[in-house]
ZAFIKOL-264013 format. One record per residue (C-alpha): residue number from 1; x, y, z; residue in one letter. Coordinates in nm, 4 decimals, padded with zeros to 6 digits. Example, Ala and Ser with C-alpha at 12.3 -4.5 7.8 and 13.67 -1.06 7.14 Angstrom:
BEGIN
1	01.2300	-00.4500	00.7800	A
2	01.3670	-00.1060	00.7140	S
//
This chain:
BEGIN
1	-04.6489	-03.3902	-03.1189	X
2	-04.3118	-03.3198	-02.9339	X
3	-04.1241	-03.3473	-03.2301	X
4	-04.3217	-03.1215	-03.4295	X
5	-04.3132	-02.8317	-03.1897	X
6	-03.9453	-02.8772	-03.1536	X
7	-03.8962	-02.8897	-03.5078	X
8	-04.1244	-02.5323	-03.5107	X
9	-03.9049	-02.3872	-03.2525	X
10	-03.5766	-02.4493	-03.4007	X
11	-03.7176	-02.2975	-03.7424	X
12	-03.8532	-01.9826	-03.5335	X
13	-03.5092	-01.9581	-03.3563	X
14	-03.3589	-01.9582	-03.7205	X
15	-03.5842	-01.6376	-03.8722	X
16	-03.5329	-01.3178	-03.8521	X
17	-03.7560	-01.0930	-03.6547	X
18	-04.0118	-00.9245	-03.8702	X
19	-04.0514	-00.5728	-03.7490	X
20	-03.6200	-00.5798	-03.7901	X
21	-03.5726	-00.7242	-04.1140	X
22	-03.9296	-00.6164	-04.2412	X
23	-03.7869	-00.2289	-04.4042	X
24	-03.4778	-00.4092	-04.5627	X
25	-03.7182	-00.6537	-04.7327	X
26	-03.9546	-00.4199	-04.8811	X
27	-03.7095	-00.2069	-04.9848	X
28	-03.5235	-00.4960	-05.1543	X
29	-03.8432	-00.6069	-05.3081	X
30	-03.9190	-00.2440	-05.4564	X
31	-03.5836	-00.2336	-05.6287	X
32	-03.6746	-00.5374	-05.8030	X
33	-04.0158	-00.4040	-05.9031	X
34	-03.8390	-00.0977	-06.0177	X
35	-03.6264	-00.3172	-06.2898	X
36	-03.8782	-00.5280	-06.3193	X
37	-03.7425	-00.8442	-06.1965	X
38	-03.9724	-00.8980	-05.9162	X
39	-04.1500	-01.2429	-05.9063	X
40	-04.3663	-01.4539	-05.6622	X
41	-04.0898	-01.6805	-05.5588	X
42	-03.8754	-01.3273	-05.4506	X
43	-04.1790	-01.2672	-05.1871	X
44	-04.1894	-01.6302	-05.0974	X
45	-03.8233	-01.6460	-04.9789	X
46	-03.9130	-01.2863	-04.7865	X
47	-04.2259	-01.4747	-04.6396	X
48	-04.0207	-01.7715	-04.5264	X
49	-03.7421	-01.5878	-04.3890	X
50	-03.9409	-01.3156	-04.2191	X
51	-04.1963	-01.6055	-04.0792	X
52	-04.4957	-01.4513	-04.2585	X
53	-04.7295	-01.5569	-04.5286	X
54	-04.6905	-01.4598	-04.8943	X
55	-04.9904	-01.2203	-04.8419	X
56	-04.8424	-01.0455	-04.5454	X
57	-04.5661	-00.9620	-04.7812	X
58	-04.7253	-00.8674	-05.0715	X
59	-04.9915	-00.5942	-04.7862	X
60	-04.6588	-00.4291	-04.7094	X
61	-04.5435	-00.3538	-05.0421	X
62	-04.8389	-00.2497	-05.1468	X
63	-04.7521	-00.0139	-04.7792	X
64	-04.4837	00.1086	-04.9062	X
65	-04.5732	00.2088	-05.2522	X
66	-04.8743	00.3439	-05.1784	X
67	-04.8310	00.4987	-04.7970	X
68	-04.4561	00.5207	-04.7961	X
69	-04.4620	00.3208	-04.4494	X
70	-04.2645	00.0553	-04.4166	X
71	-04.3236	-00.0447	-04.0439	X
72	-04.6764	-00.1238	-03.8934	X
73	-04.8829	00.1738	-03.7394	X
74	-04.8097	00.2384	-03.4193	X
75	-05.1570	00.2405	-03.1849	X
76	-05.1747	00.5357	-02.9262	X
77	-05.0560	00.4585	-02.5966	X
78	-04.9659	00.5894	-02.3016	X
79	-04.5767	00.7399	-02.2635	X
80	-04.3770	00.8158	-01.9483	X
81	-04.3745	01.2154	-01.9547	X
82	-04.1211	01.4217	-01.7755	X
83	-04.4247	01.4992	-01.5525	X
84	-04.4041	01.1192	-01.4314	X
85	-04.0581	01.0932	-01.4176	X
86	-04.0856	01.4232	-01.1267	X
87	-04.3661	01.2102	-00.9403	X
88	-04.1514	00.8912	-00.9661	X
89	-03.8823	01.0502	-00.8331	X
90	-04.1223	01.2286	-00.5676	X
91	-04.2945	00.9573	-00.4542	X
92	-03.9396	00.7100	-00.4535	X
93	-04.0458	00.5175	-00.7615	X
94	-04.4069	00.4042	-00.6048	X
95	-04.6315	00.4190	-00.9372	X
96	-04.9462	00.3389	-00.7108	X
97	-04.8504	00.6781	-00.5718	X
98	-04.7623	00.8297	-00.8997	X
99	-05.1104	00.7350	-01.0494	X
100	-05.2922	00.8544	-00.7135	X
101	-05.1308	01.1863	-00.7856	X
102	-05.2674	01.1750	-01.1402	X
103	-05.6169	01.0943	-01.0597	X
104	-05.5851	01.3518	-00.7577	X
105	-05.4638	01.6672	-01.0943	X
106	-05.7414	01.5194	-01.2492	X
107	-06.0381	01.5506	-01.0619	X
108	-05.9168	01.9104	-00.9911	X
109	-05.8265	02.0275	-01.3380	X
110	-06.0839	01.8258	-01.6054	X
111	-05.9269	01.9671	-01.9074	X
112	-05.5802	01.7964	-01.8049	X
113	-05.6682	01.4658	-02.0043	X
114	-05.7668	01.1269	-01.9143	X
115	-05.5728	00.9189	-01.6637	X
116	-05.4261	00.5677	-01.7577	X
117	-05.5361	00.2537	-01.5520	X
118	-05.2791	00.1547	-01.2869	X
119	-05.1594	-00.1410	-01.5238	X
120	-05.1208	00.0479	-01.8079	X
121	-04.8914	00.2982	-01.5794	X
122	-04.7154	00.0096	-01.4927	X
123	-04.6410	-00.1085	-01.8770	X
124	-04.5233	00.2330	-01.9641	X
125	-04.2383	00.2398	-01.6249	X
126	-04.0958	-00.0585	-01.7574	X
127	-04.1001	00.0142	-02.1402	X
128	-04.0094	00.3491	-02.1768	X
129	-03.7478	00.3121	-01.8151	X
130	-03.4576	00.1272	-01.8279	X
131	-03.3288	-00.0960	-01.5111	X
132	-03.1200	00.1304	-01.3936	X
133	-03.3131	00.4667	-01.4536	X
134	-03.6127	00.2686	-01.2740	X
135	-03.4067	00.2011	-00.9657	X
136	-03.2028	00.5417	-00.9213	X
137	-03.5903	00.6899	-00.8948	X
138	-03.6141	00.4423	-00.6220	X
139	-03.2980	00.4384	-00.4413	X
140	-03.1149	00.7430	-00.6074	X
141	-02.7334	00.7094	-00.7522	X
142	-02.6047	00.4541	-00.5660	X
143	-02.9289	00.2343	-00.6602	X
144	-02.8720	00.3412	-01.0553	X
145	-02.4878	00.2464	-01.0533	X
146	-02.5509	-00.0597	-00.9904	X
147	-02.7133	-00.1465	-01.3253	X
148	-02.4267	00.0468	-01.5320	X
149	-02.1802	-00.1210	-01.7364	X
150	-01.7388	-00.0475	-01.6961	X
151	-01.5125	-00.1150	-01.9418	X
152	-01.1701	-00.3492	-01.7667	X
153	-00.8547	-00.1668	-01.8099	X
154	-00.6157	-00.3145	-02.0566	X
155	-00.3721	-00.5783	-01.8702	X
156	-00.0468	-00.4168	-01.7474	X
157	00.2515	-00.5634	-01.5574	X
158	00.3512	-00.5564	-01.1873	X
159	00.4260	-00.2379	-01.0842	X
160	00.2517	-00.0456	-01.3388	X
161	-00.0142	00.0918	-01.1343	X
162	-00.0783	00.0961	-00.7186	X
163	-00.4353	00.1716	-00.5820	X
164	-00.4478	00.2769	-00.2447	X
165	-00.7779	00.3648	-00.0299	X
166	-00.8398	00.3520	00.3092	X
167	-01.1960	00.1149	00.4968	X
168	-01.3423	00.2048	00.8184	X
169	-01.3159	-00.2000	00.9040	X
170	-01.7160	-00.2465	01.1233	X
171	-01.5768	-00.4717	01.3805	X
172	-01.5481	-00.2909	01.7556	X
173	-01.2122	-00.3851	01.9035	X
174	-01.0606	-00.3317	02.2500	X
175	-00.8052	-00.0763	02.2479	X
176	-00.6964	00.0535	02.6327	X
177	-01.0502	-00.0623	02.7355	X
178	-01.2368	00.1818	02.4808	X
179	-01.4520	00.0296	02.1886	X
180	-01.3234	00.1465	01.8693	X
181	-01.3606	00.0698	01.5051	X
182	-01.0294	00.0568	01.3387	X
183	-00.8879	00.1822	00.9695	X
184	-00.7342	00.0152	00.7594	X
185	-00.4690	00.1843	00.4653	X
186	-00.3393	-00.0603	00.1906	X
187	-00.1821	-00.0367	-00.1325	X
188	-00.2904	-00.3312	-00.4089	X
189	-00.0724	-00.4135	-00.7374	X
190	-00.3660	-00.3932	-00.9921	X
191	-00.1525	-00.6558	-01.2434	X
192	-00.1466	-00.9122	-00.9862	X
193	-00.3840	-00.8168	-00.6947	X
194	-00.0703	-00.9130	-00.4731	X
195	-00.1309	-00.6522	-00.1668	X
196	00.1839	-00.4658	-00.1238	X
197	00.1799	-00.2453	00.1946	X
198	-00.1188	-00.2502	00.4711	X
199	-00.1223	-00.0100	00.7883	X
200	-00.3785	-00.0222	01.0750	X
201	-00.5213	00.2606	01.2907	X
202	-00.7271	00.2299	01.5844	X
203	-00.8477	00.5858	01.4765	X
204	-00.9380	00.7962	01.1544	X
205	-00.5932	00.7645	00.9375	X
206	-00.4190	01.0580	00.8761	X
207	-00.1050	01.0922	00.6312	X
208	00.1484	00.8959	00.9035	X
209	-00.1271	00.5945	00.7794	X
210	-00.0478	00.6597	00.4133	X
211	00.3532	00.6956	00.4299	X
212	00.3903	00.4003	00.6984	X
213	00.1892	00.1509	00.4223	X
214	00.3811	00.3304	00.1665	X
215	00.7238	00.2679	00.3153	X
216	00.6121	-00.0856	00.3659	X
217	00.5085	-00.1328	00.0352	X
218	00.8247	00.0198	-00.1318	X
219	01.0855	-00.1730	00.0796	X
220	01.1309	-00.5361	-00.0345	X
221	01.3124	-00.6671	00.2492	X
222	01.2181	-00.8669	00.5219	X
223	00.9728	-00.8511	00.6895	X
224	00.8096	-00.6760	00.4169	X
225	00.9064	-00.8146	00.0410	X
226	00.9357	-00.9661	-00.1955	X
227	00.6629	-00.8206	-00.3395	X
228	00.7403	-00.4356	-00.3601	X
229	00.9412	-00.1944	-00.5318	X
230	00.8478	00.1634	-00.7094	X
231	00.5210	00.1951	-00.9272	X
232	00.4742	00.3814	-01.2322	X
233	00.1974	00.5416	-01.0148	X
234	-00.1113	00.5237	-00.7528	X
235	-00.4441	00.5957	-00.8398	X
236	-00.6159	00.7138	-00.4733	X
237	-00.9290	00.9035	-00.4262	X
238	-00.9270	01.2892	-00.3438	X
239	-00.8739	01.1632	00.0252	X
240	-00.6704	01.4700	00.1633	X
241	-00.4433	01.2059	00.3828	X
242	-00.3391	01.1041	-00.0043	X
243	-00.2639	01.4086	-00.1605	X
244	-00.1316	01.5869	00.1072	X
245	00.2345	01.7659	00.0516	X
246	00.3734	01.5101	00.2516	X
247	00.2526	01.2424	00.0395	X
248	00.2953	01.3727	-00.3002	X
249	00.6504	01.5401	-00.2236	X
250	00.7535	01.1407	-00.0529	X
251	00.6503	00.9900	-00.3879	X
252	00.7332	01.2810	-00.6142	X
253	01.1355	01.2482	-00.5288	X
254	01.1250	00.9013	-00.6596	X
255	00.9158	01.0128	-00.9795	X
256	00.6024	00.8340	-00.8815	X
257	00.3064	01.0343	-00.9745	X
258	00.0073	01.0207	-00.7134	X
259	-00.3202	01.0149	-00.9615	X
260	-00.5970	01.2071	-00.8343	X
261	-00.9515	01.0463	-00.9290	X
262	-01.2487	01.2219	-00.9405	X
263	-01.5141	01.2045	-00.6415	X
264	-01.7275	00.9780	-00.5609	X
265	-01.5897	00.7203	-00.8644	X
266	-01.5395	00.3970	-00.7007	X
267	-01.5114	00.2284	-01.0347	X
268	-01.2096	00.4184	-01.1270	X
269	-01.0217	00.2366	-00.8754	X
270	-01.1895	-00.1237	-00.8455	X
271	-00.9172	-00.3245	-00.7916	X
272	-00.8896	-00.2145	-00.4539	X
273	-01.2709	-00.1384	-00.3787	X
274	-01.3128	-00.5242	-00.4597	X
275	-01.0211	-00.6161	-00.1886	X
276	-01.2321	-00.3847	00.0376	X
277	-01.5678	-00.6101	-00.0084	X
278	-01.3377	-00.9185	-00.0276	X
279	-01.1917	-00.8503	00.3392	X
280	-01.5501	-00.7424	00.5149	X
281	-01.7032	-01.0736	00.3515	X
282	-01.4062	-01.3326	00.3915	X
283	-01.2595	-01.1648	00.7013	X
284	-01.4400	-00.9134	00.9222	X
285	-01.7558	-01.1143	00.9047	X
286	-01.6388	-01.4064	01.1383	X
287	-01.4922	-01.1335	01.3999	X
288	-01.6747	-01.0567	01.7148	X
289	-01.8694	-00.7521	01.7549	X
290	-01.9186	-00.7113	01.3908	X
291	-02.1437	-00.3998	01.3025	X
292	-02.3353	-00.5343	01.0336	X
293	-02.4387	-00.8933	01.1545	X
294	-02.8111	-01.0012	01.1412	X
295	-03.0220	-00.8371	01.3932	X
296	-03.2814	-00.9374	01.6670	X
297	-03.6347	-00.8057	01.6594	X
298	-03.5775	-00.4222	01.7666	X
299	-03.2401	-00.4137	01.6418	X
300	-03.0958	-00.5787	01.8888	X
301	-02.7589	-00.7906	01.8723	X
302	-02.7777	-01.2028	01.9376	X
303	-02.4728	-01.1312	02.1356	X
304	-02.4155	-00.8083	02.3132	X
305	-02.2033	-00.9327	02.5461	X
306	-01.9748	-01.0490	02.3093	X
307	-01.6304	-00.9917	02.3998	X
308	-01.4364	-00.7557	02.1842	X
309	-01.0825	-00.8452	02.0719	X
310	-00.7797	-00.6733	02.1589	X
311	-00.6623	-00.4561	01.9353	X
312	-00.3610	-00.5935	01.8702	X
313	-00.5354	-00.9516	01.8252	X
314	-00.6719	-00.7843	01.5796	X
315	-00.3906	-00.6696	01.3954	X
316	-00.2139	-00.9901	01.3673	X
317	-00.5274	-01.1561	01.2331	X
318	-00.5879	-00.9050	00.9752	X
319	-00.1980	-00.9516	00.8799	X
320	-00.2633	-01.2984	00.8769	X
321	-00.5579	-01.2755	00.6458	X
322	-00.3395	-01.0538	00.3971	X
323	-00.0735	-01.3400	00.3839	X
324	-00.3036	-01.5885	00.3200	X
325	-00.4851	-01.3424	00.0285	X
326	-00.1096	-01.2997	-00.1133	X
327	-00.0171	-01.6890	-00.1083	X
328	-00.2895	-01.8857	-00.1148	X
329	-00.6025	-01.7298	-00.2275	X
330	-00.6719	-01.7895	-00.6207	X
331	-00.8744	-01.4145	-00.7433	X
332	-00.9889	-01.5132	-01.0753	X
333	-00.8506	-01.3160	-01.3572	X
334	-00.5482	-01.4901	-01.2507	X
335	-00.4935	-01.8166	-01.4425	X
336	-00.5601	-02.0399	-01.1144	X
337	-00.2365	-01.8466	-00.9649	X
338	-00.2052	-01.6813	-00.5951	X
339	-00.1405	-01.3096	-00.6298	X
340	00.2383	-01.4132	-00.4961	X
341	00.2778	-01.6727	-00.7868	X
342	00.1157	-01.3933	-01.0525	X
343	00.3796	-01.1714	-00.9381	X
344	00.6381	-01.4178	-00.9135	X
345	00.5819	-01.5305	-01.2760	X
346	00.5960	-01.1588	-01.4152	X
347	00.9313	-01.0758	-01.5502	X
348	00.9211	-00.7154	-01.5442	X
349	01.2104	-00.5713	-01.4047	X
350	01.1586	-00.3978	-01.1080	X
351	01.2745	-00.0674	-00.9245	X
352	01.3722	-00.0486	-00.6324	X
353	01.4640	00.2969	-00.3737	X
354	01.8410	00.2774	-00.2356	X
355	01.8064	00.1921	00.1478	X
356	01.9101	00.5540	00.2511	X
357	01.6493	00.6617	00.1018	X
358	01.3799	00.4732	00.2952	X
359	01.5520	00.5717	00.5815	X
360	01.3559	00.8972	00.6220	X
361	01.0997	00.8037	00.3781	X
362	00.8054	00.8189	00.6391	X
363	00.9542	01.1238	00.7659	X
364	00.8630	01.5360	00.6961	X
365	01.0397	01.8268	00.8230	X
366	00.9952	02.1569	00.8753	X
367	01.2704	02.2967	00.6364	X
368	01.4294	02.4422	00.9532	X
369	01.8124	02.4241	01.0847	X
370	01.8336	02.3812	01.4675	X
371	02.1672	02.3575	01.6551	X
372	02.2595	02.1535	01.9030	X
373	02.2626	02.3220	02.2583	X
374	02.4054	02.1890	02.6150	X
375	02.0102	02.0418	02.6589	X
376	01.9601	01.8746	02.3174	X
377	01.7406	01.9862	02.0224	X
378	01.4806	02.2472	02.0882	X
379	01.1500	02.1443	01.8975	X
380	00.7807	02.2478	01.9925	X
381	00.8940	02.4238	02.2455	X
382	01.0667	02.0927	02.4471	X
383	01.4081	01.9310	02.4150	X
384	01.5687	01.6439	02.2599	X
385	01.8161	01.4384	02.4003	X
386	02.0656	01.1405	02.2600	X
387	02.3409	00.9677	02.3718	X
388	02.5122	01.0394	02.0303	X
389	02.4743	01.4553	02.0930	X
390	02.7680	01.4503	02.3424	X
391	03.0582	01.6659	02.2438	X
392	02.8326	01.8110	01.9184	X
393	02.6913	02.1566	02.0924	X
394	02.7013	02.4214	01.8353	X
395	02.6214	02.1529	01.5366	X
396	02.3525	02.3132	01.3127	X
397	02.1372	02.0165	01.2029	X
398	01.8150	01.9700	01.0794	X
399	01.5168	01.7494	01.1929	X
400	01.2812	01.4973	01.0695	X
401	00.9363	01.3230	01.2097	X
402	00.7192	01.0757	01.1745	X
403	00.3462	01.3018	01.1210	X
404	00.1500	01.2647	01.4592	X
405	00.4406	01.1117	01.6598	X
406	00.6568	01.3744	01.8750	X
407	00.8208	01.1648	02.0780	X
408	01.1063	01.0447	01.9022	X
409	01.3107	01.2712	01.6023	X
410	01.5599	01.1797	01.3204	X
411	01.8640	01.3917	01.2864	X
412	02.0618	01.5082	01.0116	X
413	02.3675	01.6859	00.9649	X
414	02.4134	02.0101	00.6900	X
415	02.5257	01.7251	00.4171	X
416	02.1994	01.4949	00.5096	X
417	02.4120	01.2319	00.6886	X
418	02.1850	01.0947	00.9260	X
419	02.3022	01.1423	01.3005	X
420	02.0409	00.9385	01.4453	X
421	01.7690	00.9704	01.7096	X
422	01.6630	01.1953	01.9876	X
423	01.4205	01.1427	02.2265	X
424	01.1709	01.3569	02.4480	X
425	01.3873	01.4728	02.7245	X
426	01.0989	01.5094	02.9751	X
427	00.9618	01.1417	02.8705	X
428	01.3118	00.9716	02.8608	X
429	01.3371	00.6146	02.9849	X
430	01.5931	00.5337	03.2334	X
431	01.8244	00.3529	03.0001	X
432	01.7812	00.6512	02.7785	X
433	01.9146	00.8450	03.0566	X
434	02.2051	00.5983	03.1276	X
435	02.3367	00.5595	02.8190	X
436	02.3981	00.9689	02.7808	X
437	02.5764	00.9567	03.0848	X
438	02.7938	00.6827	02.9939	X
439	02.8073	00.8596	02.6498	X
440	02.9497	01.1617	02.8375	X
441	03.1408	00.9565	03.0955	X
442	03.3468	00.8070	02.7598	X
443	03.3892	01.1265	02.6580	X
444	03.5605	01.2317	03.0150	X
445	03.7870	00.9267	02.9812	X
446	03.9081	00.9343	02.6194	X
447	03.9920	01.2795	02.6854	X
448	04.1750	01.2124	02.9894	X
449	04.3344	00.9006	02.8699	X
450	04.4966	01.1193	02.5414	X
451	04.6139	01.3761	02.7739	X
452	04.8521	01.1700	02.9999	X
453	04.9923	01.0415	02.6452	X
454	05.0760	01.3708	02.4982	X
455	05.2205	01.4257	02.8803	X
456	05.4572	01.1601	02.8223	X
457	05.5559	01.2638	02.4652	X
458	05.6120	01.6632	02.6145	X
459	05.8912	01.5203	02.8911	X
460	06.2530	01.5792	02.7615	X
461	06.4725	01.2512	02.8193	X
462	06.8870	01.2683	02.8302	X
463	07.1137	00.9995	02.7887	X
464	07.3284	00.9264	03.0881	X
465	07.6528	01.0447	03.0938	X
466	08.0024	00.9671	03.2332	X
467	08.2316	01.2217	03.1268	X
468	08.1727	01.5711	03.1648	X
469	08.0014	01.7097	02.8153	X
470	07.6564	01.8890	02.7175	X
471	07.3703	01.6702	02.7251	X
472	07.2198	01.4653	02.4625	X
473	06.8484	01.3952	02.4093	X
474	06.7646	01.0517	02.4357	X
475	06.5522	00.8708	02.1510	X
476	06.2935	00.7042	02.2470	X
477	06.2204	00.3883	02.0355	X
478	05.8874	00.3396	01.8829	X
479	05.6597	00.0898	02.0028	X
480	05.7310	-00.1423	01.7083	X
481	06.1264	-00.0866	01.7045	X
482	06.0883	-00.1912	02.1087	X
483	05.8623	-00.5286	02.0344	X
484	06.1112	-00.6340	01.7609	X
485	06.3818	-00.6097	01.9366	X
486	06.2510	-00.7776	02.2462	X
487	06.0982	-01.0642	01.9810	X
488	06.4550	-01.1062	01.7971	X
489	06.6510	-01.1105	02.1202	X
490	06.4557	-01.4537	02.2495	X
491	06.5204	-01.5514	01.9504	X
492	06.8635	-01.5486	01.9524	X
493	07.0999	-01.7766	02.1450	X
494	07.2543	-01.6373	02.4225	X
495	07.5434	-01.8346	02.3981	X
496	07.5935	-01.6343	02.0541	X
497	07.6514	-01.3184	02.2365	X
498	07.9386	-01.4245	02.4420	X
499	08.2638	-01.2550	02.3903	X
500	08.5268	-01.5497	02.4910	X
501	08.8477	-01.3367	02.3611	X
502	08.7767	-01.0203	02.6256	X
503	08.7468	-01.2063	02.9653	X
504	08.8703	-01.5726	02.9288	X
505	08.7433	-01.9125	03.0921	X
506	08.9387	-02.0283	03.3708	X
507	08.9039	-02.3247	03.6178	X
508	08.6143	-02.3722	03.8089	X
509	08.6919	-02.3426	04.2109	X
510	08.7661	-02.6509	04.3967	X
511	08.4404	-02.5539	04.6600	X
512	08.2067	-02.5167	04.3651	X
513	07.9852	-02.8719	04.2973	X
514	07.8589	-02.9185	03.9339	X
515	07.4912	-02.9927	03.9275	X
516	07.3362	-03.3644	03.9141	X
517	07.1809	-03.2549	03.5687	X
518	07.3533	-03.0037	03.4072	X
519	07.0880	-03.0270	03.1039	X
520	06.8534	-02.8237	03.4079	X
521	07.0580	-02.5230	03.4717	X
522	07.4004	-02.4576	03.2881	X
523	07.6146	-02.3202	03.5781	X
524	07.7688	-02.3288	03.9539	X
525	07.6566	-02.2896	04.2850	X
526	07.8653	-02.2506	04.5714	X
527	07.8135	-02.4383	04.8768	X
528	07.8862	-02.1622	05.1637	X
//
């Protein structure tokens, strides 16, 4: 008995379905009529494909010839009008409502129609609503987006394409004894889903967020690389921290173009919406104080005591959990490779921004030429102060910052040579403080030290005379002339410069004793 129904199934699994191939095979079946060619074994292969009898067949010809119908006759029924649709969506996709609501028009307006049992309601929802239309009713966009279908992107290489985005991370951290939830910024290679650059705010990010992950990102040495480099571009949301002029100019001066997506389009940019669910479920879930844990009767937390980590704890972990994402975690899509190894294995060539260009990448400035005064750099209103500015008063320079962060500025000459830094004069450390003294102390004593030289060189020298005549300069050898002489004359034997024809040897005097070892000391000595 097995056997048979299995050999039934496999045959119905084989057919075609009726009501689909049913028009083709009447209208196959009336062209052979037509030329006269039609025979009983013709509707016997229809019946045995089509998994009807030989009389079924022949009842829809006969249809078609006579009714020009060549599908069965569709019974009345009851259809999902706009009217329900309105209801649905009133009443949040409850049909026992909807149908309430039609019973309700009816008993007030009689000549509106009958109203369909509850079942039959519920038949017509789910045949003449799709998935997805059914749950937007109930749960609006976000509900009906779930059931839609996205096309993948064609496969492109490293560095083709960036996405950046920026998660509120629900974990409450400690940060100067205030609960906070940080931000997170990061920037994900969509070829390899290596994560390139990754900033952390213990407050909403602005655009300092964006160009610090940015500069991170870009620069490919340590402690940064070796992932990195220049994209093609970077698909963000309409986040104004993204697009700002700041942003786009930063990027725009190495050619990068900053792709604006429409709102609200997650899918546009899933590659790094999925590293956003992949952190909150591999990462933020085992944190203390996590927001979105399961909850006690009331609402209540299991812990509320917990203790909150610091926020720098939580930084390194975080950091931690993006190194072990890059180099050990296997995302499929990847071939059983890390994101590192993906990258690693990709042969594109890379781009990469000269070093002086990164440094003032993070930066913006005011367009603005300042000069350097007796009390620094005059910004906001206050004054900047470096060890380097001493002896450069009257410079005209111009500024750069970091967005958000006044109390340090980069400085640049007219020909964008960068000077250096300046700090906040009224929030100077002390070894800010010392080191412009000693700057200016230097100063004081290089200045000093080249005036008593050029003293020396202004004094007029004379050779010494001994017969009357006018006097004669005297050169003074250079300090080379005066060490090679000294260095030759040690060299030289002094026995070499004796003159023995001008003043000749004599005898030695009788009182005069020679020395016990005249190898020690060549010469006399006289006894009184």
């Amino acid at each position: 008995m097995h056997g048979r129904r299995q050999i039934r199934c496999t045959a119905a699994r084989g057919r075609v379905p009726a009501e689909v191939g049913r028009t083709a095979a009447v209208q196959r079946l009336i062209d052979l009529d037509d030329r006269d060619e039609l025979t009983s074994a013709h509707v016997r292969l229809v019946a045995q494909a089509l998994g009807r009898s030989e009389r079924t067949v022949w009842r829809w010809l006969f249809a078609a010839r006579e009714e020009g119908r060549y599908g069965r006759v569709s019974a009345a029924r009851f259809t999902v009008t706009p009217e329900v649709r309105t209801l649905l969506a009133l009443w949040g996709g409850n049909a026992s409502r909807v149908h309430a609501e039609l019973v309700e028009r009816a008993r007030l307006d009689p000549a509106s129609g009958p109203v369909p049992s509850l079942a039959t309601l519920h038949r017509a929802i789910r045949r003449d609503l799709t998935a997805g239309e059914r749950a937007g009713l109930r749960q609006g966009e976000a509900g009906r987006r779930v059931h839609d279908v996205f096309a993948r992107r064609p496969p492109v290489h490293r560095n083709a394409v960036w996405e950046g985005d920026h998660k509120r991370v629900p974990v409450e951290v400690d940060v100067e004894g205030e609960l906070v939830c940080p931000w997170v910024t990061w920037f994900i290679d969509c070829a390899t889903r290596v994560v390139v650059g990754v900033a952390v705010t213990p407050h909403a990010p602005s655009r300092d967020a964006v160009l610090a992950s940015l500069r991170c990102a870009i620069d490919r040495r340590e402690p940064y690389g070796p992932a990195g480099g220049l994209p093609g571009a970077i698909r963000v949301d309409r986040g104004k921290e993204f697009l700002c002029r700041t942003v786009t100019a930063a990027m725009g001066g190495f050619a990068v173009a900053v792709v604006d997506l429409p709102p609200y389009t997650p899918h546009l940019k899933g590659t790094v919406e999925a590293l956003n669910d992949a952190a909150e479920e591999m990462h933020f879930v085992l944190l203390p104080r996590y927001l979105h844990r399961q909850k006690l009767t009331g609402g209540k937390s299991a812990d509320p005591d917990a203790p909150a980590l610091a926020f720098e704890a939580f930084v390194a972990g975080l950091l931690g959990w993006v190194n072990w994402w890059n180099s050990q975690h296997r995302p499929a899509g990847l071939e059983g490779r890390t994101p590192l190894e993906a990258w690693m294995a990709d042969a594109t060539p890379l781009a990469e921004a000269p070093s002086e260009r990164l440094a003032h990448f993070s930066l913006e400035s005011d367009g603005r030429e300042r000069t350097i005064t007796s009390h620094g750099i005059r910004w906001h209103r206050r004054d900047y102060i470096a060890d380097w500015m001493v002896g450069r008063t009257g410079t005209r320079v111009s500024i750069r910052h970091l967005p958000h962060h006044d109390d340090v500025i980069e400085v640049f000459a007219a020909d964008g040579t960068h000077l250096g830094s300046a700090y906040l004069a009224e929030a100077a450390t002390a070894e800010q403080v010392r080191a412009l003294r000693a700057a200016r102390t230097a100063s004081a004593r290089r200045l000093r030290a080249d005036l008593k030289a050029a003293e020396k060189l202004r004094r007029e020298r004379f050779k010494a005379q001994t017969v009357a005549g006018p006097a004669e300069r005297s050169r003074t050898p250079a300090r080379g002339e005066a060490a090679g002489e000294l260095e030759g004359g040690a060299r030289r034997d002094r026995r070499q410069l004796a003159r023995p024809g001008l003043i000749p040897h004599g005898p030695a005097p009788e009182h005069w004793v020679q020395l016990v070892d005249p190898k020690q000391q060549d010469g006399w000595r006289d006894e009184d």
